[in-house]
C-alpha positions as CSV (number, residue, x, y, z in Angstrom):
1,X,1.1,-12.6,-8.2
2,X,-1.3,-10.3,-9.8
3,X,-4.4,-12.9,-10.4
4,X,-3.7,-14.4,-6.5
5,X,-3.8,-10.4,-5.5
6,X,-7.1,-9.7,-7.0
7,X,-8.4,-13.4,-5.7
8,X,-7.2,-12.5,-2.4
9,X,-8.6,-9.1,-1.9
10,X,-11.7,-10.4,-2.8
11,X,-11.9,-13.5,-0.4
12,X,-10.5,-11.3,2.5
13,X,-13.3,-8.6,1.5
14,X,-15.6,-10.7,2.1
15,X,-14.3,-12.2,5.1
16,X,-14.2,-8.4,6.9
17,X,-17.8,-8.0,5.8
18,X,-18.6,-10.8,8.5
19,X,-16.4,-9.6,10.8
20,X,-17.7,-5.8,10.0
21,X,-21.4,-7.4,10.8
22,X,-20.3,-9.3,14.3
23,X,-18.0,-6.3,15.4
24,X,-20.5,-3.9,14.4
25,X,-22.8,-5.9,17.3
26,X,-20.2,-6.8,20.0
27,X,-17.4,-4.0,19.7
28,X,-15.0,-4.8,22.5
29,X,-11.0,-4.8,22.5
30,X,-11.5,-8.3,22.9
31,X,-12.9,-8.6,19.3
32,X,-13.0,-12.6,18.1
33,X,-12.5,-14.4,21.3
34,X,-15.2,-12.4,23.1
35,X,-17.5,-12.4,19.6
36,X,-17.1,-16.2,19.9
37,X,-17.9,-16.5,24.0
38,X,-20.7,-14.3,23.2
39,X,-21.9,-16.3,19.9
40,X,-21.8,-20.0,21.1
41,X,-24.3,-21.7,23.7
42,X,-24.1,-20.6,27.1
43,X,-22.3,-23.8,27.7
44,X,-19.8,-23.8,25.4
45,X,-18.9,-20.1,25.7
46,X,-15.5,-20.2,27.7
47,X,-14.6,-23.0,25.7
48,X,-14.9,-21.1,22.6
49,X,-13.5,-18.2,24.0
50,X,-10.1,-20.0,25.2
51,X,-9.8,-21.8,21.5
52,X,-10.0,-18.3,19.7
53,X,-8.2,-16.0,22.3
54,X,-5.4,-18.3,22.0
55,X,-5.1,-18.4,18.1
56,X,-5.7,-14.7,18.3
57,X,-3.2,-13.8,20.7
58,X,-0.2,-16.3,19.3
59,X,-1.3,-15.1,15.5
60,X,-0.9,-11.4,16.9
61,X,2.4,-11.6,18.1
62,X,4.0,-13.6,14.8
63,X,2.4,-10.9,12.9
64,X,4.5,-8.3,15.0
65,X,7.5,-10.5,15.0
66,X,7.0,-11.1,10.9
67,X,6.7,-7.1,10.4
68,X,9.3,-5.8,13.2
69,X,12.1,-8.5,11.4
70,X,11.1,-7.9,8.3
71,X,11.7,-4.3,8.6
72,X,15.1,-5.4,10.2
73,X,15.7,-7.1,7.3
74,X,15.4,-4.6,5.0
75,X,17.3,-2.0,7.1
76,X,19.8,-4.2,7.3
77,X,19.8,-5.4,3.7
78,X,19.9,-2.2,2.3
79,X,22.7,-1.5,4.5
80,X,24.7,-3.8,2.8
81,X,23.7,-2.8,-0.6
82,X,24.7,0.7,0.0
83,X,28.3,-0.1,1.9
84,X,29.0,-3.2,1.4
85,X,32.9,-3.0,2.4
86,X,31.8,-1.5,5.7
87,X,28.8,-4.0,6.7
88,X,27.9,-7.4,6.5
89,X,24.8,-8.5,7.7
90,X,24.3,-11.1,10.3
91,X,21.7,-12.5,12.2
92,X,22.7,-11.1,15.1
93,X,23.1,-7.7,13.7
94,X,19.1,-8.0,12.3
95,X,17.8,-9.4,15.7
96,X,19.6,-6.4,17.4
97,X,17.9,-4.6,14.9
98,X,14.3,-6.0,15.5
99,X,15.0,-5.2,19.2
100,X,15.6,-1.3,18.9
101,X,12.5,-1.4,16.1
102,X,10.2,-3.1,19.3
103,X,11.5,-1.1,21.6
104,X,10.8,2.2,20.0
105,X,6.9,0.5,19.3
106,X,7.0,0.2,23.1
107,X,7.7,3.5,23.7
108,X,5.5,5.4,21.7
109,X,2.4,2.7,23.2
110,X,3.5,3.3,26.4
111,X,2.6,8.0,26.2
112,X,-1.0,6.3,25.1
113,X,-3.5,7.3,22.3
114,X,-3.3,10.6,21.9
115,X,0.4,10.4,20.4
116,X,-0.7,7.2,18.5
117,X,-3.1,9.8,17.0
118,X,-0.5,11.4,15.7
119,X,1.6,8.4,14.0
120,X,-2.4,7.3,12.6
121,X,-2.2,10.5,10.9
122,X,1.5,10.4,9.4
123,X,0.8,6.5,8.7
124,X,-1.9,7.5,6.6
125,X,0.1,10.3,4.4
126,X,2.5,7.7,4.2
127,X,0.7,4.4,3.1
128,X,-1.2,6.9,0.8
129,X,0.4,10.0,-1.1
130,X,3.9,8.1,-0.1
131,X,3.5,4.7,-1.6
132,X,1.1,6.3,-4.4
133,X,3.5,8.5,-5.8
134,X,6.2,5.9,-5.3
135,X,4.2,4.1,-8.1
136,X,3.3,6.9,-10.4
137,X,7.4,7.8,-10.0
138,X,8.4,3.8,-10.9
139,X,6.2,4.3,-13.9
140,X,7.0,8.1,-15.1
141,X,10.5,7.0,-14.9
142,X,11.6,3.6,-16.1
143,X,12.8,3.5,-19.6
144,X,11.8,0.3,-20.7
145,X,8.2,-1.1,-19.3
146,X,7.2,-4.6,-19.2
147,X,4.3,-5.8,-21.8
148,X,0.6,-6.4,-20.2
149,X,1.2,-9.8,-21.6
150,X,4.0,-10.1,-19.0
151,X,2.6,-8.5,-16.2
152,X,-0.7,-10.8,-16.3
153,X,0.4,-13.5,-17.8
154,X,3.7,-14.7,-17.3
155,X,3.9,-17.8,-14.9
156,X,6.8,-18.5,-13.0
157,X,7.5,-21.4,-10.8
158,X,9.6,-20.1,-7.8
159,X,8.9,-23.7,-5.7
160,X,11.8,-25.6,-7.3
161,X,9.5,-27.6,-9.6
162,X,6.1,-27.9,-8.1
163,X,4.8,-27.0,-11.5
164,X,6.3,-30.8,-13.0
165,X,6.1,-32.9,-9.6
166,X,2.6,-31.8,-8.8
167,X,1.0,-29.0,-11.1
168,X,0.8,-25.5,-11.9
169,X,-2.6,-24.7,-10.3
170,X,-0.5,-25.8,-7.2
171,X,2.2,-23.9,-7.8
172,X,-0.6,-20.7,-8.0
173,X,-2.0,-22.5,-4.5
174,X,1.6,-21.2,-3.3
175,X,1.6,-18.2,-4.5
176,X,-1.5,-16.7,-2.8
177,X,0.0,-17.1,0.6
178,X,2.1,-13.6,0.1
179,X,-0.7,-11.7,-0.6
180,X,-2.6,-13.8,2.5
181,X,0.0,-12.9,4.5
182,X,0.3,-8.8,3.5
183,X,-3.9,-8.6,4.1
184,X,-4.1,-9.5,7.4
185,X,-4.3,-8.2,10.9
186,X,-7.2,-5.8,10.1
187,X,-9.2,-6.9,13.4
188,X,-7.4,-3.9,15.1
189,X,-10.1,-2.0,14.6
190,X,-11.7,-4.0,16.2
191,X,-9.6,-4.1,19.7
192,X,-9.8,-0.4,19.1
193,X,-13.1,-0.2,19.6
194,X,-13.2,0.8,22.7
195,X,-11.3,3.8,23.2
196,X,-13.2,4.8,19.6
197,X,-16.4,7.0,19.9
198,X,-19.8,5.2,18.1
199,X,-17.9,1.7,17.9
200,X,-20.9,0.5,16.4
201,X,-19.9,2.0,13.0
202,X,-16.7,3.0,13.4
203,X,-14.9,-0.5,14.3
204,X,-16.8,-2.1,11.3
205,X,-15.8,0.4,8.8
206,X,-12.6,0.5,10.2
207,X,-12.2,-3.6,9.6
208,X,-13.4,-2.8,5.9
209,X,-11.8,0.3,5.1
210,X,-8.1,-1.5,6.1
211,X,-8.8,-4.1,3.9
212,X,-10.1,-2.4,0.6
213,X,-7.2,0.6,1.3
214,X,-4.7,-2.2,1.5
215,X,-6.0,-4.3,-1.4
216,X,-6.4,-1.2,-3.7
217,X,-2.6,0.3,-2.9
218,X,-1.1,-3.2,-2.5
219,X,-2.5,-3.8,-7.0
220,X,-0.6,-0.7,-7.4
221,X,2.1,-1.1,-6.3
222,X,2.4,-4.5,-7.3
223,X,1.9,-3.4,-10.9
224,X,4.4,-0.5,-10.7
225,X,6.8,-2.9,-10.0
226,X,6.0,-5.6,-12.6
227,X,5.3,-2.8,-14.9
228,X,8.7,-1.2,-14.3
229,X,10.4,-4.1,-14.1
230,X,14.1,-3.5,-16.4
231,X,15.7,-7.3,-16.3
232,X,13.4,-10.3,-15.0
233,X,16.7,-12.6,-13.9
234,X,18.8,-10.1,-12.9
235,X,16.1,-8.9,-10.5
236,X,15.5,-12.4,-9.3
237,X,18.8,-12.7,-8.4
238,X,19.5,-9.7,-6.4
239,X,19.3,-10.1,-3.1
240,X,16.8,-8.0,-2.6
241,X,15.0,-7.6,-5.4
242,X,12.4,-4.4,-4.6
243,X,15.8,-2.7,-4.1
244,X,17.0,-4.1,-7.8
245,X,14.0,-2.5,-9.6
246,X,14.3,0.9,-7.7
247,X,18.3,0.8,-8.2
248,X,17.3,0.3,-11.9
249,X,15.0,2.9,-12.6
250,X,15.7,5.6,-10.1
251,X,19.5,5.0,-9.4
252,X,20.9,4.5,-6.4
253,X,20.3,7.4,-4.2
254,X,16.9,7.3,-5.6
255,X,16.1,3.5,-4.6
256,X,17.6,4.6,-1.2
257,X,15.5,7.6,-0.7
258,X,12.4,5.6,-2.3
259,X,13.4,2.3,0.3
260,X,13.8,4.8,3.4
261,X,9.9,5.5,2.3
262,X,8.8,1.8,2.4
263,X,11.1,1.4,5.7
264,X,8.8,3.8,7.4
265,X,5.7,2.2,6.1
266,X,7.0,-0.6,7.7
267,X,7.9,1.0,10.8
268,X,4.2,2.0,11.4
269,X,2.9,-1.3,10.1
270,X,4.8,-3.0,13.6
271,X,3.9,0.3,16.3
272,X,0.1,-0.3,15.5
273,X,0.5,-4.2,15.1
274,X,1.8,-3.5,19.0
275,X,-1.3,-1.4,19.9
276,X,-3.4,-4.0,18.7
277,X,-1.2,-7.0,20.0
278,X,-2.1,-5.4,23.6
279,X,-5.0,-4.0,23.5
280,X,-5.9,-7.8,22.8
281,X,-3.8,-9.2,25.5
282,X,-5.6,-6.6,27.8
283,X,-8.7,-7.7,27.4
284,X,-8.0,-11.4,27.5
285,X,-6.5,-11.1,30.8
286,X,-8.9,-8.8,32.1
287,X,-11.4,-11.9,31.2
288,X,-9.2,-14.5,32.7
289,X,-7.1,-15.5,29.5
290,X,-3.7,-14.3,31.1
291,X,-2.9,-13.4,34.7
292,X,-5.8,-10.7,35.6
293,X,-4.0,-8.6,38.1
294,X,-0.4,-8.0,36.1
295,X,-2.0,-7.5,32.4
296,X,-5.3,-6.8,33.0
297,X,-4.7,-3.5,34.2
298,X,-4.7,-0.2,32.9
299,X,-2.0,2.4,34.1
300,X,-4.2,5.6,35.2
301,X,-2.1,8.5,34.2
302,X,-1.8,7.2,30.4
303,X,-5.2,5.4,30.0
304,X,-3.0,2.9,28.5
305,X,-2.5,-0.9,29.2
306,X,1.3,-0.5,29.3
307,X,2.1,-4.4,31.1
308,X,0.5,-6.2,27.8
309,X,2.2,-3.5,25.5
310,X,5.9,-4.8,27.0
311,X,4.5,-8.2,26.9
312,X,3.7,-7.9,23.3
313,X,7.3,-6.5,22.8
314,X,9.0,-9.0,24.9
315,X,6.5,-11.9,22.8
316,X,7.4,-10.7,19.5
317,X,11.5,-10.5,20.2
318,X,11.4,-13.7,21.8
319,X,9.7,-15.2,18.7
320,X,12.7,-14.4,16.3
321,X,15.3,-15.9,18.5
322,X,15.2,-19.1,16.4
323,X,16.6,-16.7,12.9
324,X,20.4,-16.9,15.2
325,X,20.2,-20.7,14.8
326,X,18.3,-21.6,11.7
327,X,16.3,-19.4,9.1
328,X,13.9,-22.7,9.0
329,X,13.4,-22.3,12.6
330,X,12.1,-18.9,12.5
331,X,10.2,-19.3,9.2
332,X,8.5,-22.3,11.7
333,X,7.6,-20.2,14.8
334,X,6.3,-17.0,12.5
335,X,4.4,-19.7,10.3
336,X,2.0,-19.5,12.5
337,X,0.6,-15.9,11.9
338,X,-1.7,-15.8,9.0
339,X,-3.4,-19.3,10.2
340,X,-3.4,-18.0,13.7
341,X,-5.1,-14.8,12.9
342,X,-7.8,-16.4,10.3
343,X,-8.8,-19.1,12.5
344,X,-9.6,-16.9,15.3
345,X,-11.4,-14.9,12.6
346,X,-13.4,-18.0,11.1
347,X,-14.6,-19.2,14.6
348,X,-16.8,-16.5,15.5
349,X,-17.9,-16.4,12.2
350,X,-18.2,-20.1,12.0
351,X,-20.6,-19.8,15.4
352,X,-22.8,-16.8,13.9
353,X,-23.6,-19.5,10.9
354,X,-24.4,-22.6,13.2
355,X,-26.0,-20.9,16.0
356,X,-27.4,-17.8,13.6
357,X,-30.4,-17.3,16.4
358,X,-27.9,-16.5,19.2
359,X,-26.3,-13.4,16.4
360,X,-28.5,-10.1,17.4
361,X,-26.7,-8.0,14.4
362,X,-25.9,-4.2,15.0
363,X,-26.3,-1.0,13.0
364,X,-23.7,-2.3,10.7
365,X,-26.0,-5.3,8.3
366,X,-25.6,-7.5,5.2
367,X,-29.3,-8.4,5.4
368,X,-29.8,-10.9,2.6
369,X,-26.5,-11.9,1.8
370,X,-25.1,-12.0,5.5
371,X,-25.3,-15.9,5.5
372,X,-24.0,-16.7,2.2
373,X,-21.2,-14.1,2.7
374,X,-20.4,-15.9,6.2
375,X,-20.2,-19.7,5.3
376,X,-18.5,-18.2,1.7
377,X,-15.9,-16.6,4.6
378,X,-15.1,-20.2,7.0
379,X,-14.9,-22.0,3.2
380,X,-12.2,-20.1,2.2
381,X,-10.4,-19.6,5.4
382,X,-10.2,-23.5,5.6
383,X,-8.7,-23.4,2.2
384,X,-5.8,-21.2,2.9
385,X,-5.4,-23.1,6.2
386,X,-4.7,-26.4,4.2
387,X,-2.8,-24.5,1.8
388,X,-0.4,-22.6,4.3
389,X,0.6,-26.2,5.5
390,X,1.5,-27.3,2.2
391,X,5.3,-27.6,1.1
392,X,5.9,-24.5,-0.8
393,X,9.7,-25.7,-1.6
394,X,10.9,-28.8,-3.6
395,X,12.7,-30.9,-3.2
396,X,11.6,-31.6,0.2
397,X,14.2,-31.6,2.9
398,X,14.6,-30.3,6.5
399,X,15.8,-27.2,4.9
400,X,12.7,-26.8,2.9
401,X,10.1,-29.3,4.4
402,X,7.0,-26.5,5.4
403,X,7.3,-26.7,9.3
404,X,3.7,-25.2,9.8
405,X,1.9,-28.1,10.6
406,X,4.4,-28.9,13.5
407,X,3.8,-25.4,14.4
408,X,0.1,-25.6,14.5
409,X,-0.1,-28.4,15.8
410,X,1.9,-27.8,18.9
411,X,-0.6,-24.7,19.6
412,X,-3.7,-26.8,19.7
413,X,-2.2,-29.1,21.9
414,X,-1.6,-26.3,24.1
415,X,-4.7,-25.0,23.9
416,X,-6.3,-28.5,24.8
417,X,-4.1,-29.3,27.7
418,X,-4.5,-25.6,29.3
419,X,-8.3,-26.3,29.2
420,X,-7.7,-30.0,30.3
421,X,-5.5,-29.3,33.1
422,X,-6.7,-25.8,34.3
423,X,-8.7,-23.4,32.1
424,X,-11.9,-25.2,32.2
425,X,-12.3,-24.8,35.9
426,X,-10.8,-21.1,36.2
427,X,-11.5,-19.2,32.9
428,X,-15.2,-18.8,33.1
429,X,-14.7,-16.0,29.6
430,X,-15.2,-12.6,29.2
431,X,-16.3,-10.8,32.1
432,X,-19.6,-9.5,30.9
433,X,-20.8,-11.1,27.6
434,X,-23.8,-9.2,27.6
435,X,-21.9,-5.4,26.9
436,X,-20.6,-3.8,24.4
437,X,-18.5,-1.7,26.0
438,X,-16.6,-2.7,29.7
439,X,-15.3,0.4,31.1
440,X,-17.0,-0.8,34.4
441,X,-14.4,-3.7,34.1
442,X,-11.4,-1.5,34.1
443,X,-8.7,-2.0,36.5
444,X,-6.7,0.9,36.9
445,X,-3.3,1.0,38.4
């Protein structure tokens, strides 16, 4: 986990340094699809818009659905730790949870950006001083600490047996995709872009301070953790392990007061996945992607596109239903996030490479080592792509057979029988490819 970290941060780093350079040019709240219409040939530009809108968009809402069950999860998890004769989780208990979570995401979208202000700023102390002296207080108080030799060094194989069937390099393949999954989503400044004031600078550094913040806090925790560790099995075991390591070391009013911190984090993780989720939905529909006059619409006395807000709600509940039949069946649909997201980030970026004439760059440059940093970017977002549709599990069964490929695969067809059948002749792309910013595009309700 902590070589794959460092790997990762790096590879993502320099995958927001190409998106920093295209947003930093085209800063709309349509961010890849509309850097994509605006980056490929006049011909193909709808075409390329509908490909990437669409990965975007599905990628966006299993992102919200991964964080708002997730926190579900550990709500309810640690509910059962803590009175275990008096609750038992279920499935239906979490997705009831997951609904109240979206619900309260809804809400606080709907009052519009001046109380999102407010969360950005608690968000901050949280992911920050919160999580930061969560580490420095694993650390300060664990009696016995793990060697170096462990934390860096110790390999285990979690797949089964991947390690003997196949290799250990593959078995560190798997591994990665945590730490894939955790640094993602940071095009949000970019959707944001336009209710932000000099987008030019502010959406890029935003892309590039999300990932670097994220990366930096994510190793430190990460070696809290490992560091603090008391009893390698025994925390394997538990059944919820984080929860293990705090019960250890801080006791167990201290792991609950320390999870009740990470709950939040959580918490404000899924509101601003929501503001992003329809901020991106809004400006897809108000090019043609989605219904025009229901989500492409802003409601006038919040400033706020409040239909693609419930939309993203409604998307992202209806995208756990499958956990109340089958764990498998939800891992499935929500498989689809991290490719989702990173193949609507590699498009644009892939079109700035082949068509590098058509990319008039912003304030925001890499000069020199823009192109090498760019093709370096669609490399390695094809690699995790293959390696996300690997089986992570052995052995292979419909319980643990990797159901991504299925997933991904029924989203392209999708996305090339909407274009067959009806896109190609009424989604023309983003209204005005030639702004950066569309207020004159607003429809207000």
């Amino acid at each position: 986990m902590t070589w794959g970290w460092i790997g990762v941060s790096i590879m993502t780093i320099l995958v927001g340094l190409s998106m920093s350079e295209i947003v930093s040019a085209i800063p709309t709240s349509g961010g890849p699809y509309f850097w994509s219409a605006v980056l490929a040939k006049p011909s193909e530009s709808a075409l390329a818009a509908w490909i990437t809108g669409w990965f975007n968009l599905v990628g966006q809402v299993a992102v919200t659905t991964g964080i708002s069950y997730g926190c579900a999860n550990l709500i309810s998890s640690t509910a059962a730790i803590i009175h275990p004769d008096r609750y038992t989780p279920t499935s239906g208990t979490i997705i009831g949870i997951h609904a109240g979570l979206l619900i309260s995401h809804g809400l606080i979208n709907t009052f519009g950006v001046g109380l999102l202000r407010l969360f950005n700023h608690s968000s901050i102390i949280l992911h920050s001083l919160g999580v930061g002296s969560l580490a420095i207080a694993l650390l300060a108080k664990a009696r016995f600490h793990q060697t170096s030799q462990f934390v860096f060094f110790k390999f285990y194989d979690g797949t089964g047996g991947w390690s003997e069937r196949a290799s250990p390099a593959y078995v560190a393949a798997c591994g990665i995709l945590f730490a894939q999954y955790t640094i993602t989503g940071f095009d949000a400044s970019a959707h944001m872009s336009e209710e932000t004031k000099n987008a030019a600078w502010s959406a890029p550094l935003g892309v590039l301070t999300s990932i670097i913040v994220s990366a930096i806090f994510g190793f430190g925790i990460i070696l809290a953790f490992l560091f603090s560790m008391q009893d390698f099995e025994e925390t394997l075991s538990a059944p919820q392990p984080v929860f293990k390591i705090m019960v250890d070391v801080f006791g167990p009013v201290g792991a609950q007061i320390a999870m009740s911190l990470i709950i939040l984090c959580v918490w404000h993780c899924g509101l601003f996945s929501v503001t992003s989720n329809s901020r991106m939905m809004y400006a897809f529909a108000r090019d043609g992607g989605l219904p025009r006059n229901i989500f492409g619409v802003v409601d006038r006395r919040f400033d706020c596109p409040i239909n693609t807000v419930w939309l993203s709600v409604v998307l992202a509940f209806l995208l756990a239903l499958p956990s109340l039949g089958s764990s498998v069946a939800f891992t499935a649909a929500t498989s689809i996030a991290t490719i989702g997201l990173y193949i609507s980030y590699g498009l644009p970026i892939l079109l700035s490479v082949i068509w590098d004439e058509r990319f008039k760059k912003g304030p925001f440059r890499l000069h020199g080592f823009s192109m090498p940093i760019r093709i370096t970017s669609c490399l390695w977002i094809i690699v995790i792509t293959v390696f996300f549709c690997l089986p992570t599990s052995t052995p292979l069964s419909r319980e643990t057979l990797n159901y991504t490929p299925v997933v991904l695969g029924i989203l392209i067809t999708w996305i090339i029988l909407s274009w067959i059948f009806w896109a190609s002749r009424s989604f023309s792309g983003p209204c005005n490819s030639g702004s950066n910013l569309l207020d004159a595009n607003k429809t207000y309700l």
